[in-house]
C-alpha atoms as one frame of an Amber mdcrd trajectory, in Angstrom:
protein
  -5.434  93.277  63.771  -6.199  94.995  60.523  -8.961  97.681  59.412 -10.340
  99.249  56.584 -11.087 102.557  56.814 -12.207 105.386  54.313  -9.763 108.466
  54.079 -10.321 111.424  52.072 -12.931 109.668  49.512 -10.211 106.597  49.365
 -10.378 103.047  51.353  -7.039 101.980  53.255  -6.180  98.585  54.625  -4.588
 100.109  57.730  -2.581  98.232  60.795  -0.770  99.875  63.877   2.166 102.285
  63.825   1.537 101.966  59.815   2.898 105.089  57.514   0.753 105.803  55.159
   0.338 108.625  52.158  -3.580 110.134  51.592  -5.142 113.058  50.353  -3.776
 116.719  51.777  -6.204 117.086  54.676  -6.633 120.250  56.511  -5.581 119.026
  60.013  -2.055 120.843  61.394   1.468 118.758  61.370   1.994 117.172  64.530
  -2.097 116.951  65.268  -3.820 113.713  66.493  -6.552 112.810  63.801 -10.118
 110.782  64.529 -11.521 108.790  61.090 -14.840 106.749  62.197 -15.673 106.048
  58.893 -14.371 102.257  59.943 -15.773  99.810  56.813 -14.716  96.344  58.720
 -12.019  95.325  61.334 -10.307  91.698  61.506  -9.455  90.876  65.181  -6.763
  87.763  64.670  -9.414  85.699  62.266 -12.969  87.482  64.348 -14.217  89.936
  60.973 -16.382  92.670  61.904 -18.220  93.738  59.180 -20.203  97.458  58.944
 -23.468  98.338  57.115 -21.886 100.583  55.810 -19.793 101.648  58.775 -19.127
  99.975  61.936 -20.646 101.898  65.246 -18.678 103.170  67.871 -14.919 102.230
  65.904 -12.544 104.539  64.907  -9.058 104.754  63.810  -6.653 107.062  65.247
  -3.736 108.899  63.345  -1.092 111.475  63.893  -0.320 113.863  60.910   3.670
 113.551  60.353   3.555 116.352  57.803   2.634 117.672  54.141   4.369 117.484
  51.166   3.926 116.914  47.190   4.075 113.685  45.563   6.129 112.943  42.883
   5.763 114.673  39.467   3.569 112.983  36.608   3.742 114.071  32.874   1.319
 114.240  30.508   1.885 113.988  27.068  -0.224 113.951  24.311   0.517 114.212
  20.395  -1.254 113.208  16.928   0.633 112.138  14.438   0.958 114.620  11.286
  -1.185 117.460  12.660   1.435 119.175  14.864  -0.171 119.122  17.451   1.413
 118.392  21.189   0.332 119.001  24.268   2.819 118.354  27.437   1.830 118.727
  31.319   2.891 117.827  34.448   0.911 117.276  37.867   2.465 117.000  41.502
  -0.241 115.805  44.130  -0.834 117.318  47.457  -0.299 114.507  49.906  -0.369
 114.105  53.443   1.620 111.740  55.686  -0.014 109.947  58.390   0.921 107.142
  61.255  -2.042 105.116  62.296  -1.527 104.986  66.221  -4.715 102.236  67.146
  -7.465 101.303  65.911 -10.617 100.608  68.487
């Protein structure tokens, strides 16, 4: 049994006792979190579509904790103009464990 489920602005394929990495979201380490925003579920082969959302489903998810993903650079250059410009960026992420889906 499988859903898909919108997360901070993003759409996850999610199962049971699945790890997964979103958005930071505001919810406290160690908190039990509701999503209803529940696009479709597949019950072994029985797909329940929503339009958009299915009523009355919902997944549930503990938050395991926050961290930073890993860093990405940016680098951009034009030849013969000196010019370079170099960046990084390090994502705020939250880690969560999908506990059921119903």
């Amino acid at each position: 049994m499988y859903a898909i489920v919108e997360i901070a602005g993003q759409q996850f394929k999610v199962v049971k006792d699945q790890t997964l990495y979103v958005h930071r979201l505001q919810d406290e380490e160690g908190s039990t979190v509701t999503f209803d925003k529940v696009l479709m579920i597949d019950d072994n082969g029985k797909v329940k579509l929503g339009a958009p959302v299915i009523e009355g489903a919902s997944v549930k998810a503990k938050v395991e904790e926050h961290l930073k993903g890993d860093k990405v650079i940016i680098f951009k250059k034009k030849r013969r103009k000196g010019y370079k410009l170099k960046k990084g960026h390090r994502q705020y992420l939250t880690k969560l464990t999908v506990q059921g889906i119903s």
